[in-house]
C-alpha positions in Angstrom: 0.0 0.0 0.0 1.6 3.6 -1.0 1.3 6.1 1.5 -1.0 9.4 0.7 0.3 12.7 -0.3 0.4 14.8 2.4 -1.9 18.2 2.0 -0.9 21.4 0.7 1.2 23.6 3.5 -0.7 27.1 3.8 1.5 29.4 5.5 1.3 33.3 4.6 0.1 32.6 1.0 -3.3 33.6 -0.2 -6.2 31.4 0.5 -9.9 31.7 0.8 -13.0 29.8 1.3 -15.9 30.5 -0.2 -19.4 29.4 -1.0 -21.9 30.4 -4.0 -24.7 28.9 -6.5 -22.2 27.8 -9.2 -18.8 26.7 -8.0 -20.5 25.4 -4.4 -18.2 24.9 -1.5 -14.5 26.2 -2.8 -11.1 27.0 -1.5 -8.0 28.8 -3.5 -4.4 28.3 -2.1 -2.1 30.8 -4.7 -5.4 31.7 -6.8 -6.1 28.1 -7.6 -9.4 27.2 -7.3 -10.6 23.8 -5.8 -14.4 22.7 -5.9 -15.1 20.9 -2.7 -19.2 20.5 -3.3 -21.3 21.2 -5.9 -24.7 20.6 -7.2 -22.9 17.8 -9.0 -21.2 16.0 -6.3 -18.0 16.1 -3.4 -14.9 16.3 -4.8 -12.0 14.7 -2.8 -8.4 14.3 -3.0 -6.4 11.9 -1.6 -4.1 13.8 0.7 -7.9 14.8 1.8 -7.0 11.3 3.8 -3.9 11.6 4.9 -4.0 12.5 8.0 -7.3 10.3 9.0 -6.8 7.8 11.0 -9.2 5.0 12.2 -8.0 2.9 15.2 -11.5 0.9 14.1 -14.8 0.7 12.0 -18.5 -0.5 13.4 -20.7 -2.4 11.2 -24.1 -3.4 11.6 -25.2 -6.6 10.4 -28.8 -7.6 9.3 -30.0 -8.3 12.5 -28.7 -4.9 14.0 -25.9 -6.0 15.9 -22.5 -4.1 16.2 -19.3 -5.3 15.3 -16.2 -3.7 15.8 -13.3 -4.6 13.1 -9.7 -3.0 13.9 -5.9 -4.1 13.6 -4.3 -4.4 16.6 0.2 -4.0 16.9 0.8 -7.3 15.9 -0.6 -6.7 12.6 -3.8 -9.0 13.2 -7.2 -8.4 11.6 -9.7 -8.2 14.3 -13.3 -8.9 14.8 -14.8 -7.8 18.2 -11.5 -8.3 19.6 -11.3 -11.7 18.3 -8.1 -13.0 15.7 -9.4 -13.6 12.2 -5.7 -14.5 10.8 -4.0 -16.4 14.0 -3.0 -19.7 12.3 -1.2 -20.2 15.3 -4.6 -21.2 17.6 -5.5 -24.0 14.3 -2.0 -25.2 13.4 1.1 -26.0 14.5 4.3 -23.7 12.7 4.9 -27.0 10.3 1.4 -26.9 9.2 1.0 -23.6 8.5 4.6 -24.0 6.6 2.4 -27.3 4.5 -0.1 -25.0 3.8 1.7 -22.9 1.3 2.6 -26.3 -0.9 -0.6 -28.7 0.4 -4.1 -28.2 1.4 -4.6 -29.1 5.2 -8.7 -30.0 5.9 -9.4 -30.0 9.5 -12.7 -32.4 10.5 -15.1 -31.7 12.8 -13.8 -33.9 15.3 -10.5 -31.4 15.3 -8.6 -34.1 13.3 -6.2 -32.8 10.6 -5.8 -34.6 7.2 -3.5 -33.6 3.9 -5.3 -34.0 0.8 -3.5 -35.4 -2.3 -4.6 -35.9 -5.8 -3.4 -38.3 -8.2 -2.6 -37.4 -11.9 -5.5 -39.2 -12.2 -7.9 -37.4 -10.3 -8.0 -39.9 -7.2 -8.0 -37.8 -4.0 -6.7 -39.4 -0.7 -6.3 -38.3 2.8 -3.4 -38.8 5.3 -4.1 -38.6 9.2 -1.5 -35.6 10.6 -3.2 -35.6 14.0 -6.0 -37.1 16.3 -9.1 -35.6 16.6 -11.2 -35.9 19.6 -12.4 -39.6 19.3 -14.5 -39.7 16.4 -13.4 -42.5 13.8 -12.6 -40.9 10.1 -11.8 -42.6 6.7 -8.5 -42.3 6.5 -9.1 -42.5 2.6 -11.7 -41.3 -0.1 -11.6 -42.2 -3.6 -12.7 -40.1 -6.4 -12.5 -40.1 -10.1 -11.9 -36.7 -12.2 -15.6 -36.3 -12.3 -16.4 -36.1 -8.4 -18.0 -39.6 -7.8 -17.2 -41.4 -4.7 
C-alpha cells in the first residue's frame, strides 16, 4: 500500500473559502481554485485522507448487531477483539509452513488430514493428527468427475 500525499502547507500565501450557487463549497491556495461541493457532487483528493486515522470501524449486520473490526500491533485483523488471521490457535508452525505447498482439511472432530490428488484425479487423505475420538476414513476415492 503507498502512502498518501500529504496536503498542501498554507502558511502566509493567499487562501480563501468561499461558497456560492455555481462553483459550491471552494477554497484557493495561490489563486487556484478547488471545488469541494457542488450541485454535481463532493470532490475529494487523496491527501484529503492523509491525515485520518481510524484505530477501528462499526458495522451493523442484518439483525442490527454491532461489530467492531480494527488491527491491533501485531498486525492482526480483528473482529470484536477476536483473531481472524491467527493460524497459530488451528495449526502447528509446520502446518501452517504445508499449507503454502498442500491443502490441510481439519474435521469436525478437530482431526487434521493432507489431501492429495493423483494425476488421475483420485483424492486421498493422510491422518497428521487425532481428533477428539470420532473414527474418520483415513481414505476417499474419487474419479476426475467427483463420484465417490
Amino acid at each position: 500500500m503507498t502512502k498518501l500525499p500529504n496536503r498542501p502547507n498554507i502558511s502566509n500565501r493567499r487562501a480563501g473559502i468561499g461558497l456560492d450557487q455555481f462553483d459550491g463549497l471552494w477554497i484557493t491556495i495561490d489563486d487556484n481554485l478547488r471545488q469541494i461541493i457542488t450541485p454535481q457532487g463532493i470532490y475529494l483528493n487523496p491527501a484529503d485522507f492523509s491525515d485520518l486515522l481510524l484505530p477501528s470501524i462499526f458495522f451493523i449486520d442484518e439483525k442490527g448487531s454491532q461489530h467492531e473490526v480494527s488491527v491491533n500491533s501485531s498486525k492482526q485483523l480483528l473482529i470484536d477483539d477476536k483473531s481472524m488471521n491467527e493460524l497459530a490457535d488451528c495449526y502447528t508452525k509446520k502446518e501452517v509452513d504445508d499449507l503454502v505447498n498442500q491443502q490441510i482439511l481439519t474435521a469436525p472432530n478437530g482431526g487434521k488430514w493432507k489431501l492429495n490428488i493423483t494425476n488421475s484425479g483420485e483424492l486421498s487423505t493422510i491422518k497428521i493428527s487425532e481428533g477428539r475420538g470420532v473414527d474418520d476414513p483415513s481414505t476417499i476415492k474419487s474419479d476426475a468427475r467427483g463420484k465417490s
